[in-house]
MDAnalysis code that builds the backbone (N, CA, C; Angstrom):
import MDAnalysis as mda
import numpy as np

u = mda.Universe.empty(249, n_residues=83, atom_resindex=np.repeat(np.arange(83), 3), trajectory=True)
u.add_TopologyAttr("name", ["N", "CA", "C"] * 83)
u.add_TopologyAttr("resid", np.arange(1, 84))
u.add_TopologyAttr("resname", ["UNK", "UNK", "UNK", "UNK", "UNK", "UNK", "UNK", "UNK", "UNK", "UNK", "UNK", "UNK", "UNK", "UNK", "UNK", "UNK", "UNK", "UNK", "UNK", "UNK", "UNK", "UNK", "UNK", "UNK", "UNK", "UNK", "UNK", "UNK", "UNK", "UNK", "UNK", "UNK", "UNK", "UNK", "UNK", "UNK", "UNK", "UNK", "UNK", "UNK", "UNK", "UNK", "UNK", "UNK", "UNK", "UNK", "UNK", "UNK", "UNK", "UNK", "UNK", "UNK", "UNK", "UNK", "UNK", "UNK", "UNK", "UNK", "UNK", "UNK", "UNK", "UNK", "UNK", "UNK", "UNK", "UNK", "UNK", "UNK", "UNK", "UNK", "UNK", "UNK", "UNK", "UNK", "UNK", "UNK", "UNK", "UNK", "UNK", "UNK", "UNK", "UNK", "UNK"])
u.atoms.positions = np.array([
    [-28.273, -4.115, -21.731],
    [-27.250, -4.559, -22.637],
    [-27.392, -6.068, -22.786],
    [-27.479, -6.369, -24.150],
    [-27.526, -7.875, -24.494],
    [-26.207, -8.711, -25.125],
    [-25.925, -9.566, -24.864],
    [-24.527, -9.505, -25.503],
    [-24.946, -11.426, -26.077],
    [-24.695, -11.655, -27.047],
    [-24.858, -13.196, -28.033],
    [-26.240, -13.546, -27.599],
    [-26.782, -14.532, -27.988],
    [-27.951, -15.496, -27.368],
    [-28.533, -15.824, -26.578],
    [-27.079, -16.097, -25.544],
    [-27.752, -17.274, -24.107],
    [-26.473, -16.254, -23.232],
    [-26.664, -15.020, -23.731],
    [-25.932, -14.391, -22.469],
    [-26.985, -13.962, -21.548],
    [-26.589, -13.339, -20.107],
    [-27.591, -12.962, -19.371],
    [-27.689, -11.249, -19.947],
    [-28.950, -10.850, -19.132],
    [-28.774, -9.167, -19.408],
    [-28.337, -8.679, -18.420],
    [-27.473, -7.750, -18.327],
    [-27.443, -6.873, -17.220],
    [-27.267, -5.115, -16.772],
    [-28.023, -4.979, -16.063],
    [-28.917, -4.124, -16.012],
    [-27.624, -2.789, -15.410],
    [-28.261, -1.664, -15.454],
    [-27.361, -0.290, -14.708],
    [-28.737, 0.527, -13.913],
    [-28.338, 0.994, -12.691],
    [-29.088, 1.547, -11.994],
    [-28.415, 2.332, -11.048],
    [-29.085, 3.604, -11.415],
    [-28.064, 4.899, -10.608],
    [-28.382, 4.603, -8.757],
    [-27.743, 5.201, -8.475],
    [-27.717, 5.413, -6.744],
    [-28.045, 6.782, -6.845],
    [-28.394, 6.675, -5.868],
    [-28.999, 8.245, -5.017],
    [-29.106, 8.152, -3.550],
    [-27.875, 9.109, -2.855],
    [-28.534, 9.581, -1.823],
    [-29.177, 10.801, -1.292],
    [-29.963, 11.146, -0.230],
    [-30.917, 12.256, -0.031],
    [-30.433, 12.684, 1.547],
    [-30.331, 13.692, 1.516],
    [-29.964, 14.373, 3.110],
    [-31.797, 14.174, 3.480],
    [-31.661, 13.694, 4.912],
    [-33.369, 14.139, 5.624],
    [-33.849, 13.225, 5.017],
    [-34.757, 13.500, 5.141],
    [-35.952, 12.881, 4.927],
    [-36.347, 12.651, 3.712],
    [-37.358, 11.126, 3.064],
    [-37.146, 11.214, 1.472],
    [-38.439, 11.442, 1.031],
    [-38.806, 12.167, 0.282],
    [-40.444, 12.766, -0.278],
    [-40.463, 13.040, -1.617],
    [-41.582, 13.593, -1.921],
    [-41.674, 13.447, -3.879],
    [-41.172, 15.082, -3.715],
    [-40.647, 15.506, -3.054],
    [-40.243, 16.905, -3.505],
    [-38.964, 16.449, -3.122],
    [-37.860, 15.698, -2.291],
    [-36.622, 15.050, -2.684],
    [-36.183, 14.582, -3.911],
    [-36.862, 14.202, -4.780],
    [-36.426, 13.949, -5.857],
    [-36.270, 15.037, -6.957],
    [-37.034, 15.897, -6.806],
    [-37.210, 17.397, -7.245],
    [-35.456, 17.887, -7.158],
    [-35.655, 18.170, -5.987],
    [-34.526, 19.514, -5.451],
    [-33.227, 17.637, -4.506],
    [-32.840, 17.351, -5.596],
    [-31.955, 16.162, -4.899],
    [-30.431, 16.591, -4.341],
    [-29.766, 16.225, -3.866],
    [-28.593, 16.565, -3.345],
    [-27.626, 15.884, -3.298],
    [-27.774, 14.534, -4.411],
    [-27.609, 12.879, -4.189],
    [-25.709, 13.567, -5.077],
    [-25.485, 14.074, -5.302],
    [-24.317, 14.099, -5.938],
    [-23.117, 14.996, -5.403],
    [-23.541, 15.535, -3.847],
    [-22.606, 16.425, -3.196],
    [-21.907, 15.321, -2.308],
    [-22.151, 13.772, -2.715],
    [-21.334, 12.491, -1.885],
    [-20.512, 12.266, -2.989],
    [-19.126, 11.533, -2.729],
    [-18.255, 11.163, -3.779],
    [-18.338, 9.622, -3.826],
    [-17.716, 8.855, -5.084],
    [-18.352, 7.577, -4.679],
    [-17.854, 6.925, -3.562],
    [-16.413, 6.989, -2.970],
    [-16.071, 6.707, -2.161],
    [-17.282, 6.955, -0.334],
    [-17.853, 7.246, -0.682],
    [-18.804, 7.481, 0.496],
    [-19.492, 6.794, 0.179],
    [-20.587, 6.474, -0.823],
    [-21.370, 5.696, -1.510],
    [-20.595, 4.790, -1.267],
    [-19.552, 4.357, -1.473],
    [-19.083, 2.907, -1.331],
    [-19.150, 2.359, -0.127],
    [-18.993, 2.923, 1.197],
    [-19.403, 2.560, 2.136],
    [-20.242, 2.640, 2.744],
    [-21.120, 2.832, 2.410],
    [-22.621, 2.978, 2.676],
    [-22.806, 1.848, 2.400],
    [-23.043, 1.391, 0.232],
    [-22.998, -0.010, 0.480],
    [-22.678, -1.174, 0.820],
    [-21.297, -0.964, 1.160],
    [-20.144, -2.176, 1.685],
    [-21.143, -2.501, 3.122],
    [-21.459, -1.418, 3.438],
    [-22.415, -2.014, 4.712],
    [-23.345, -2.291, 4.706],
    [-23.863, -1.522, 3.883],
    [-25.976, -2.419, 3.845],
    [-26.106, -3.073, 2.952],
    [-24.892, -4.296, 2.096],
    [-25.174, -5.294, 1.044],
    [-25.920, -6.037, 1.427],
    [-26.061, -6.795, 2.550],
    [-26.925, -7.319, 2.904],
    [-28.513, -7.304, 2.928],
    [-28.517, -6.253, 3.348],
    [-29.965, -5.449, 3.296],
    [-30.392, -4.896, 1.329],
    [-29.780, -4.594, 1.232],
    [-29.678, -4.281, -0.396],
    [-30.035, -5.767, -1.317],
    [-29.111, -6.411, -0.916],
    [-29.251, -7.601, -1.218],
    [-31.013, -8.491, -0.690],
    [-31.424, -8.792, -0.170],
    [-33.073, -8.846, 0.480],
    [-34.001, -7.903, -0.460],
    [-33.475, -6.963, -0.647],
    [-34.436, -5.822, -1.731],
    [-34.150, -6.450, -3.106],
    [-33.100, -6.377, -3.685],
    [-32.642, -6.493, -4.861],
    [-32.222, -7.930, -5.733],
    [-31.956, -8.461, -4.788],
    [-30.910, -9.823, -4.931],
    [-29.100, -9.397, -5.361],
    [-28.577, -10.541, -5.821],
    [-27.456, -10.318, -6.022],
    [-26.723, -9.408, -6.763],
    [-25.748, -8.267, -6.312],
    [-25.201, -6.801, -7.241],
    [-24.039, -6.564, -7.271],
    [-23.478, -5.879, -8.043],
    [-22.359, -5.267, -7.809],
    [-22.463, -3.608, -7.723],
    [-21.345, -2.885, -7.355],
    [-21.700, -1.825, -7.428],
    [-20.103, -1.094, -8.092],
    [-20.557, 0.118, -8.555],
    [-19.250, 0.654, -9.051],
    [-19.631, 2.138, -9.390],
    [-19.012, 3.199, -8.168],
    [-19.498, 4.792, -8.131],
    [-20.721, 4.757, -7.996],
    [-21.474, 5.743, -8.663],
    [-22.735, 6.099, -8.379],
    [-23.544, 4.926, -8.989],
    [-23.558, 3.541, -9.189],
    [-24.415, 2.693, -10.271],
    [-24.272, 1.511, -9.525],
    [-25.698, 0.817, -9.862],
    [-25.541, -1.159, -9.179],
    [-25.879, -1.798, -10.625],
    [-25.306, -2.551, -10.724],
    [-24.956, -3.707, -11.532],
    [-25.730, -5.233, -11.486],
    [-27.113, -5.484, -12.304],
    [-27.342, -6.495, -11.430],
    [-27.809, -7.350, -12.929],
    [-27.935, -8.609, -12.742],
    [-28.556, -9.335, -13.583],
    [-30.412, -9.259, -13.333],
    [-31.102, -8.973, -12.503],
    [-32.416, -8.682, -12.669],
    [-33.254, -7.419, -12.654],
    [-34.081, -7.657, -13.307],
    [-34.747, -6.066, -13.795],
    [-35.275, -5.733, -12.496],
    [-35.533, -4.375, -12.256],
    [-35.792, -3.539, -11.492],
    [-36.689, -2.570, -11.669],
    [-38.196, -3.014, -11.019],
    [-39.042, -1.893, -11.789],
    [-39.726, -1.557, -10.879],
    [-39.227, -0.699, -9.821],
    [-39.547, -0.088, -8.719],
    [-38.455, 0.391, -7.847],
    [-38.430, 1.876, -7.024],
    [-37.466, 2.129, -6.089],
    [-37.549, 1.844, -5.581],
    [-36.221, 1.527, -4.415],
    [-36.302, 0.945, -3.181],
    [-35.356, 2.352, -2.156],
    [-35.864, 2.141, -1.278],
    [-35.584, 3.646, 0.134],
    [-34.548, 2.529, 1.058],
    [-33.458, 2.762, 1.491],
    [-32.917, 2.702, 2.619],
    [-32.072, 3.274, 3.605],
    [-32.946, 3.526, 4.538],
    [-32.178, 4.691, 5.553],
    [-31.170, 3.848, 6.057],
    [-30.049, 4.909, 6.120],
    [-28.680, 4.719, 6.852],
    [-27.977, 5.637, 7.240],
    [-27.224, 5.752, 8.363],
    [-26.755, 6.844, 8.326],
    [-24.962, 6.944, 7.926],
    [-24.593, 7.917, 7.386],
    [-23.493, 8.127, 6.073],
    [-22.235, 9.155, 7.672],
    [-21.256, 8.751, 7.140],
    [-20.691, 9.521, 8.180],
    [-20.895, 9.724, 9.534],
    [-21.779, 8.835, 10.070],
    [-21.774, 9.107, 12.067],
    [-22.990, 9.634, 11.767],
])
């Protein structure tokens, strides 16, 4: 989304999480939407930091990050969600 001249762009990028282990057949058969965002939210509330080192500066809101720089590659970070 571009908005006047000398605005910045900023970008939308879904979240996904994966039970187990993550492989090219995880993305296949995904499971990333049986979390509500409220879980997702704390997931990231805790690994902004780390997110942040991958990504640079974001916001996040439900399943989506919010960022002013393009993104042209996934990034994996294990955490564990609930204990």
């Amino acid at each position: 989304m571009k908005i006047g001249k000398n605005a910045p762009q900023i970008h939308q990028y879904p979240i996904s999480i994966f039970n187990g282990s993550v492989n090219a057949q995880s993305f296949q058969n995904s499971s990333a939407y049986e979390y509500n965002a409220y879980e997702i939210g704390k997931v990231i509330d805790r690994e902004t930091k780390r997110i942040e080192l991958m990504i640079g500066k974001f916001i996040h809101s439900g399943f989506n990050i919010w960022t002013t720089q393009p993104i042209d590659q996934r990034y994996f970070l294990e955490s564990k969600l609930m204990g």
